[in-house]
C-alpha positions in Angstrom: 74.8 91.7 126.3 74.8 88.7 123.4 77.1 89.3 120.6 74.0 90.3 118.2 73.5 92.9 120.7 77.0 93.8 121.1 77.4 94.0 117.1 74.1 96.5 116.8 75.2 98.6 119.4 78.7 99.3 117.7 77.3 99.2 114.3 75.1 102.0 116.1 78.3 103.9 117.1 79.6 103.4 114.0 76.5 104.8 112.0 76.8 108.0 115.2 79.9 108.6 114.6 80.1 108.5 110.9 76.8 111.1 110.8 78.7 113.3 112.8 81.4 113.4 110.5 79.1 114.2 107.7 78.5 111.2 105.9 74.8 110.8 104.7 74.3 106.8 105.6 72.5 105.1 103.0 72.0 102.1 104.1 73.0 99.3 107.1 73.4 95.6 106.8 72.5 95.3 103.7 72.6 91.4 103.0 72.1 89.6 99.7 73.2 86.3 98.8 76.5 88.0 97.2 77.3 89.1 100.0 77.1 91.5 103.5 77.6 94.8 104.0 77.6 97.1 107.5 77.0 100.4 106.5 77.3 102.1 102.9 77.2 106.1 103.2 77.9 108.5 101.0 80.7 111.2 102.0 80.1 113.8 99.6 80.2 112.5 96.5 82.2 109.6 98.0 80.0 106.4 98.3 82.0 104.3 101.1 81.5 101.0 101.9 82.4 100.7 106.0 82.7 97.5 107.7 82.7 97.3 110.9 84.8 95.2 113.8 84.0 95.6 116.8 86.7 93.6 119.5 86.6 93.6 123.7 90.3 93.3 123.0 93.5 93.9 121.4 94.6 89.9 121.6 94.8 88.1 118.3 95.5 91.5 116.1 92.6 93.9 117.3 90.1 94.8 115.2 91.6 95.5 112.1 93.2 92.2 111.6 89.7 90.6 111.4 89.2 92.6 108.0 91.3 89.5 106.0 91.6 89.3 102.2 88.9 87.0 102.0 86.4 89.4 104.1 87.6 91.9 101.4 86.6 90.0 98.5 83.2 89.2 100.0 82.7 93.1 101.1 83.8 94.0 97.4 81.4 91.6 96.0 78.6 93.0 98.2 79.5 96.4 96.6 78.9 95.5 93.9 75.5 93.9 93.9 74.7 97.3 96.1 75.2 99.1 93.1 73.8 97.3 90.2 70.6 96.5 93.0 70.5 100.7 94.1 72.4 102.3 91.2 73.3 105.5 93.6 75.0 108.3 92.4 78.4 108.8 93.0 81.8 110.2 91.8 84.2 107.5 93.3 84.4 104.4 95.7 85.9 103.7 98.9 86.2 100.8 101.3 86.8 102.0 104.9 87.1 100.0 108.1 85.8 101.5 111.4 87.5 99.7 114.1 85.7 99.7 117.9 88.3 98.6 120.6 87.1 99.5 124.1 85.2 102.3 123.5 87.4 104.0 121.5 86.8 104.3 117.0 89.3 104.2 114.8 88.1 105.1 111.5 90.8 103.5 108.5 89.6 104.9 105.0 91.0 103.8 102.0 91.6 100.4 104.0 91.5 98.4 100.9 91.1 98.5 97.7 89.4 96.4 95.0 91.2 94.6 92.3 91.5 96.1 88.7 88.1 95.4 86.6 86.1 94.6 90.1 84.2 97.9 90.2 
């Protein structure tokens, strides 16, 4: 399996497991020249912005680690052009990080959060 492959395929558990949480998925790799986003879903009235790492291994910081401030700005920026592009409804925001590490899903929510005047 490619890495394109390998990143559908957890983006695909990551969509799975997400649904069977209850989250109503809204949309997946949603790419614009602002920016990239994995999945956007909407838990209630929650709209979460997800990105997803997928790593074979725990060497260099795991999954998690990948998510740097910089990655954060760009997902933030994304958000944003989600929004004004979609204008879905929604009560509150959240950026959450699903983390795949040999076939196990750890799901970080509230894993960052945007700067004051962002959103």
């Amino acid at each position: 399996m490619n890495t394109t492959q390998s990143g559908a395929a957890g983006e695909q558990a990551a969509c799975d497991y997400l649904t069977g949480k209850g989250y109503r998925v809204l949309a997946r790799n949603f790419r614009k020249p602002c920016g990239e986003l994995d999945i956007v879903a909407l838990d209630g009235k929650t709209l979460v912005f997800v990105e997803v790492k997928k790593r074979a291994s725990a060497a260099f910081g795991g999954p998690a680690a990948a998510v740097t401030v910089s990655k954060q700005r760009k997902v933030i920026a994304a958000a944003q052009c989600f929004i004004k592009e979609k204008s879905p409804k929604f009560d509150s925001i959240r950026f959450d990080v699903l983390c795949l590490l040999a076939g196990e899903i750890t799901h970080l929510e509230n894993a960052f959060l945007p700067r004051r005047g962002t959103l």
